[in-house]
C-alpha positions as CSV (number, residue, x, y, z in Angstrom):
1,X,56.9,32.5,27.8
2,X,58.2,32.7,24.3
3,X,62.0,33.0,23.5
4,X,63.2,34.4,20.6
5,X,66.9,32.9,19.7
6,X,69.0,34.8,16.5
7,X,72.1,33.3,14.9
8,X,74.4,33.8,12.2
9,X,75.6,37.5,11.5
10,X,79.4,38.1,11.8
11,X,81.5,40.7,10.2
12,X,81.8,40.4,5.9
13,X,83.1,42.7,3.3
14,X,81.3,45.2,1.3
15,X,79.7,43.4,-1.3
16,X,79.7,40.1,0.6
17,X,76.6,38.4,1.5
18,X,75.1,36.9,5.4
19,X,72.3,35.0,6.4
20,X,70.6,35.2,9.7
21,X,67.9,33.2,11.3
22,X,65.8,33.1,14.0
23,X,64.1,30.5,16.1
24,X,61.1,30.9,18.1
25,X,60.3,28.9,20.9
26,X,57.4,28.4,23.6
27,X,53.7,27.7,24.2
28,X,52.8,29.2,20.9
29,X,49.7,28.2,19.3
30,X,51.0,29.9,15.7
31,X,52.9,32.8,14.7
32,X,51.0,35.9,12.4
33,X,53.7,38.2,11.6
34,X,57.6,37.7,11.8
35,X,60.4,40.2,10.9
36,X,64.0,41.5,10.9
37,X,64.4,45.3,12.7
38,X,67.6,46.6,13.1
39,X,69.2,49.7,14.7
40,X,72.7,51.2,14.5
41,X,74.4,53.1,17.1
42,X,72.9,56.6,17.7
43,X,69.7,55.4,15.6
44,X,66.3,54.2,16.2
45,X,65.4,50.7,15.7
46,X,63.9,50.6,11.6
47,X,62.0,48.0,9.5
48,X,64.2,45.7,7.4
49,X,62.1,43.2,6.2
50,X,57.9,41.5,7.6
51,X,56.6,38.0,6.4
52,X,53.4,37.0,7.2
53,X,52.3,33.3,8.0
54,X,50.7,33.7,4.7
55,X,54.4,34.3,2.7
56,X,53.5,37.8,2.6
57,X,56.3,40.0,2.6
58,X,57.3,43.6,3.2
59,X,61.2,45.2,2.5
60,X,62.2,48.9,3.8
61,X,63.5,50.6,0.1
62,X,66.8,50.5,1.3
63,X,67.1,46.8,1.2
64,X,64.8,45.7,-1.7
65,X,66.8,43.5,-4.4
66,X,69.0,43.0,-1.8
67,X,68.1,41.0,1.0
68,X,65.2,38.7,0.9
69,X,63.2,37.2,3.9
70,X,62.0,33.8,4.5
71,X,60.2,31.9,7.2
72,X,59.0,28.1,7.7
73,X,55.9,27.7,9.9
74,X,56.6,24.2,10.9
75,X,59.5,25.2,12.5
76,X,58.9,28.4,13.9
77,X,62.1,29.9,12.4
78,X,62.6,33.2,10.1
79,X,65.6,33.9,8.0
80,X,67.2,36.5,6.5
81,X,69.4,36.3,3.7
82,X,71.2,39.3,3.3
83,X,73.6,40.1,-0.3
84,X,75.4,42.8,-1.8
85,X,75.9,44.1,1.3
86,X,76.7,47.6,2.2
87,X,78.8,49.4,5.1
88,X,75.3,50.9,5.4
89,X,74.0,48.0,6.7
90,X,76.0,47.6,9.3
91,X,73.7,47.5,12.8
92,X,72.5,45.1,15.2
93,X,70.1,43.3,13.4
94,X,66.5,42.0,15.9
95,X,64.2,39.6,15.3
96,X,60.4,40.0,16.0
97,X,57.7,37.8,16.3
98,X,53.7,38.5,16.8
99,X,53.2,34.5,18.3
100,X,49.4,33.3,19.5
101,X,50.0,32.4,23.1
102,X,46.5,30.9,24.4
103,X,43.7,33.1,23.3
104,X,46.2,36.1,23.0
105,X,48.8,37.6,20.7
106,X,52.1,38.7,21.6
107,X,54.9,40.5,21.1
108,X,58.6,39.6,21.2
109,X,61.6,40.4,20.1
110,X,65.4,38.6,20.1
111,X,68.3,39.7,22.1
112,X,69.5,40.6,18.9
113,X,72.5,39.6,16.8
114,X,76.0,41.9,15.1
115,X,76.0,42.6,11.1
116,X,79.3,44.2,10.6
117,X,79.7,45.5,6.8
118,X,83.6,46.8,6.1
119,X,84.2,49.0,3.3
């Protein structure tokens, strides 16, 4: 089984900056993709920000210059450093992890953790 544990996240002020990280845990073998999703009341769950075990990474438009994602292999973790923030951004932010478990890949995703952006 692999658990996926977020922290950090909170509530900040429009223009503020957060940072939140993620731990991955479990019989994993390696980890191919990582990644920040994150969904807002009423709204489906959207793309923030993919890093590959390679340090290849991929921003939704809305987020570019802005936020930038990190992740260190040793350690299983992936972080998300979030400035300039926006009431926009506000959500419930997810992390997701593609882990090698065996001879098979996986998908999971964290429990999730609160980005609260006021105006």
């Amino acid at each position: 089984q692999v658990q996926l544990v977020e922290s950090g996240g909170g509530l900040v002020q429009a223009g503020g900056s957060l940072r939140v990280s993620c731990a991955a845990s479990g019989r994993i073998s390696s980890i191919g993709v990582m990644g920040w999703f994150r969904q807002a009341p009423g709204n489906q769950r959207q793309l923030v920000a993919t890093i590959t075990s390679g340090g290849s990474t991929n921003y939704a438009d809305s987020v570019k210059g802005r936020f930038t994602i990190s992740r260190d292999n040793a350690k299983n973790t992936v972080d998300l450093q979030m400035n300039s923030l926006k009431p926009e951004d506000t959500a419930r932010y997810f992390c997701y992890a593609v882990p090698r478990i065996g001879v098979n890949w996986g998908n999971y995703w964290g429990q999730g953790t609160q980005v609260t952006v006021s105006a």
